[in-house]
C-alpha positions in Angstrom: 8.3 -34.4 6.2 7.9 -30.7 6.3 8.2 -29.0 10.2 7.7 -25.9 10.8 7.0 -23.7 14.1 3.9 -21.5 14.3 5.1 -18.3 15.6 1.8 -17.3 16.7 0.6 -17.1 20.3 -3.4 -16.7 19.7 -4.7 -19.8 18.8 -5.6 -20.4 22.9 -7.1 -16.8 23.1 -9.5 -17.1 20.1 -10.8 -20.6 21.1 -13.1 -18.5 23.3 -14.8 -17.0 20.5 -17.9 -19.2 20.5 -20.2 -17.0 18.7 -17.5 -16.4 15.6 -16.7 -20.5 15.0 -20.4 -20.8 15.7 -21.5 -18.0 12.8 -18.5 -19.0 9.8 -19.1 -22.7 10.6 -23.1 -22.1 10.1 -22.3 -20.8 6.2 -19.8 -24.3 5.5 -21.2 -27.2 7.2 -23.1 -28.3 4.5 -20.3 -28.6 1.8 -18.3 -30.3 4.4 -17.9 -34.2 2.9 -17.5 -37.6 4.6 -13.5 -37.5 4.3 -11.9 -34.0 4.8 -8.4 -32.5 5.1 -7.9 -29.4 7.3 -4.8 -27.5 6.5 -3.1 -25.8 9.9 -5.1 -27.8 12.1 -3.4 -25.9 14.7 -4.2 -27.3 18.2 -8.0 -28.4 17.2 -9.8 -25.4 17.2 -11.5 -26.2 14.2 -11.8 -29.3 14.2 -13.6 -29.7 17.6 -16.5 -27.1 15.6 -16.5 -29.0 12.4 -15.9 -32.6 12.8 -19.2 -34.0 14.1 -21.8 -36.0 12.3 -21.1 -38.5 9.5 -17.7 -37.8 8.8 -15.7 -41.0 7.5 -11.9 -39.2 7.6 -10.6 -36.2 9.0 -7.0 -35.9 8.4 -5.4 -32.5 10.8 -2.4 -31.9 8.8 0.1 -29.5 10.9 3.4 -29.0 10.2 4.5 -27.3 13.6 5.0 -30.7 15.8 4.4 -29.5 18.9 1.3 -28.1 18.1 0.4 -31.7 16.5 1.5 -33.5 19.9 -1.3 -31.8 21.4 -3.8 -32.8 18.2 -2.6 -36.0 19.1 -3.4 -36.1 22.8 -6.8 -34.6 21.9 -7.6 -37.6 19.8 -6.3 -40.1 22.4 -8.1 -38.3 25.2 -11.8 -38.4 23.0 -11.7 -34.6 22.7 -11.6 -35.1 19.2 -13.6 -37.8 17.2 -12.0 -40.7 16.8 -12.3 -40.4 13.0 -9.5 -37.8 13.2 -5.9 -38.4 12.3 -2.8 -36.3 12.6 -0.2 -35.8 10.0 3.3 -33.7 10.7 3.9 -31.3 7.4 2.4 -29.6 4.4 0.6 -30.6 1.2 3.8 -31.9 0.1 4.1 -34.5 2.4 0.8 -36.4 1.2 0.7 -39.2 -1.4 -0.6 -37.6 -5.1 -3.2 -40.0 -4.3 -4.5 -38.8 -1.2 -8.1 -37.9 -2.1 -10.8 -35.4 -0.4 -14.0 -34.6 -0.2 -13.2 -31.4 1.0 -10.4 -29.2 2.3 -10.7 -26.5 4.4 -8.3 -23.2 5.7 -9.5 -21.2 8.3 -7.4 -18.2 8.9 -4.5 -20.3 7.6 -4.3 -19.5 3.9 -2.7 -15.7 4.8 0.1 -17.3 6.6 1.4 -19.3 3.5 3.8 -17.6 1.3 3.5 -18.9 -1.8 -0.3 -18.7 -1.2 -1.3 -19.6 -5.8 0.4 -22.5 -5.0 -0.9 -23.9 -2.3 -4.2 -23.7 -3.7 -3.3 -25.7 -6.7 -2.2 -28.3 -5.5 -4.9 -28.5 -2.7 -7.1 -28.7 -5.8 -5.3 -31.8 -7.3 -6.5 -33.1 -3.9 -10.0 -32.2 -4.3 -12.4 -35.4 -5.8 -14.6 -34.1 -8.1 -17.4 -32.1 -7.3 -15.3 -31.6 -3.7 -15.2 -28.4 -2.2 -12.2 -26.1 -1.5 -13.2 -23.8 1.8 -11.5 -20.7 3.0 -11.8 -17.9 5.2 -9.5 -15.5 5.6 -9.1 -12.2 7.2 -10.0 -9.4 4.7 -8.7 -6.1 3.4 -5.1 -5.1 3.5 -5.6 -1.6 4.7 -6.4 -3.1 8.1 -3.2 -5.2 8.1 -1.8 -3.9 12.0 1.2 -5.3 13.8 -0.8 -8.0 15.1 -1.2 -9.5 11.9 2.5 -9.3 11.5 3.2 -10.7 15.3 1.5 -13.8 14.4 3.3 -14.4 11.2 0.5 -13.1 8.2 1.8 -12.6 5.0 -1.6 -10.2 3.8 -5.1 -9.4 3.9 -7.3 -11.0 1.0 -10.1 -8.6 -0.5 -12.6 -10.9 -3.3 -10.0 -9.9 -6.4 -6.6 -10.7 -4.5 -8.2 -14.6 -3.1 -10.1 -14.8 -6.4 -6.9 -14.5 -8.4 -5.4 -17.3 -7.0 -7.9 -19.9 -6.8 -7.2 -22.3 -9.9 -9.8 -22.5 -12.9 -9.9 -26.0 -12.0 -13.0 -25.5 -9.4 -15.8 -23.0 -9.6 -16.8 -20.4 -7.2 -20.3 -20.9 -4.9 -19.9 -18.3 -2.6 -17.6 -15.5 -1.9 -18.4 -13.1 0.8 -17.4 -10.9 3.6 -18.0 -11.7 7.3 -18.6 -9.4 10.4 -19.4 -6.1 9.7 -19.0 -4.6 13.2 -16.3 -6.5 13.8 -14.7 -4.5 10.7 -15.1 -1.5 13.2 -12.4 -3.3 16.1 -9.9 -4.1 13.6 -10.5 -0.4 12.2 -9.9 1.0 15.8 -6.8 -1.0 16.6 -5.1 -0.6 13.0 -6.0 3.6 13.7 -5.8 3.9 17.2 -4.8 1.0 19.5 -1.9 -0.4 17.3 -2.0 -3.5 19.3 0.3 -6.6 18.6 -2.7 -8.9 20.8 -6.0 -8.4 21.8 -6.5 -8.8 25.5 -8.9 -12.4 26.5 -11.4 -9.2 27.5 -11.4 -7.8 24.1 -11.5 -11.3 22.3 -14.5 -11.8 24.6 -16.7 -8.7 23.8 -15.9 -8.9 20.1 -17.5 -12.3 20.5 -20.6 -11.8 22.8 -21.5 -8.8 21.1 -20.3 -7.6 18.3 -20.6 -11.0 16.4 -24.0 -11.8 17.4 -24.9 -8.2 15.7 -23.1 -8.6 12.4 -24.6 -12.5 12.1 -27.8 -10.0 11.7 -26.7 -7.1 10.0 -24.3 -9.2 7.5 -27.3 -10.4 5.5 -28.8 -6.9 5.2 -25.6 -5.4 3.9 -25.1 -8.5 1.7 -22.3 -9.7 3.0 -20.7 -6.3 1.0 -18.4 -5.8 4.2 -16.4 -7.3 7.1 -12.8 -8.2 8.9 -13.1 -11.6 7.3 -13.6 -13.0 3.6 -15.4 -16.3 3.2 -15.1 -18.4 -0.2 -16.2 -22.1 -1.4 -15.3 -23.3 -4.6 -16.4 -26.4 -6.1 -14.4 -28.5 -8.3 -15.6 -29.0 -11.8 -16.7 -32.0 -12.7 
């Protein structure tokens, strides 16, 4: 078994940003199968936005064990559907013949180091025609000392997470998310050179700039944003 710490401290603070899980998760529901793996479940975030409907399996693998104590608790306490279960560690720790319908990162893929090959072998987990999904935050010239306080390794553009997706699934959509929001991370990285965003901050990034890129994204074509987006579809 694989445990490790999370070093962050933001996962609380960015729970409050309704309008942002509510916009990303609007673009991925529908490639999200009946049995699904989230990588860095974290404490549930994600999990509580995406796991609803007819899921069958929804395995939160987290390799920090506190952080999977409260997963845990989550479940036990019917915050979390009862289709969810928790596993301490990485994609190491599951059998070779642990099979999904889909597996999903969300703003976890930038804090793995060896970031090629974690993708590969989530692919070997992938059934055909499952879907790998990823967002992550975009562009390294915005990388500030908050990325670093919370333990990221990089910023993606499309060529850098492009280069280390495998050939064994196929992109469907690559594309860049929250175009004003591009304008914050801009002003801290130039001006601010903050390590965390203040709960006031967090909250008018999400009641008003995010409601305005969800409207301007489309018009720009998703050509711009703080975060990058991608599904890829395994081959067949």
């Amino acid at each position: 078994m694989t445990n490790l710490s999370y070093i962050g401290s933001e996962l609380k603070l960015f729970r409050e940003a309704y309008n942002w899980k509510a916009y990303w998760s609007s673009l991925i529901r529908a490639y999200i199968g009946a049995e699904v793996l989230e990588v860095g479940a974290g404490i549930g975030g994600t999990t509580e936005v995406l796991c609803k409907g007819d899921r069958k399996r929804w395995v939160c693998l987290e390799p920090d064990p506190m952080l999977a104590s409260i997963l845990n608790c989550s479940i036990i306490k019917d915050y979390l559907s009862e289709c969810c279960e928790v596993k301490i560690g990485t994609l190491l720790d599951l059998d070779r013949e642990d099979m999904f319908n889909s597996i999903i990162y969300i703003d976890v893929l930038e804090h793995i180091k060896n970031d090629r090959a974690e993708t590969r072998l989530a692919a070997s987990h992938l059934r055909d025609g499952g879907f790998l999904i990823v967002l992550v935050p975009s562009h390294q010239w915005l990388f500030t000392p908050f990325d670093r306080a919370i333990g990221h390794y990089r910023r993606y553009n499309k060529k850098m997470l492009s280069a280390i997706i495998p050939e064994t699934v196929e992109c469907v959509s690559l594309r860049y998310l929250d175009s004003i929001g591009l304008l914050a991370s801009l002003g801290n990285r130039l001006i601010l050179k903050s390590k965390m965003p203040s709960r006031k901050q967090i909250l008018f990034w999400d009641r008003v700039m995010v409601p305005l890129s969800r409207k301007l994204d489309p018009l720009f074509q998703y050509s711009l944003g703080k975060s990058l987006l991608g599904i890829w579809r395994k081959q067949v």
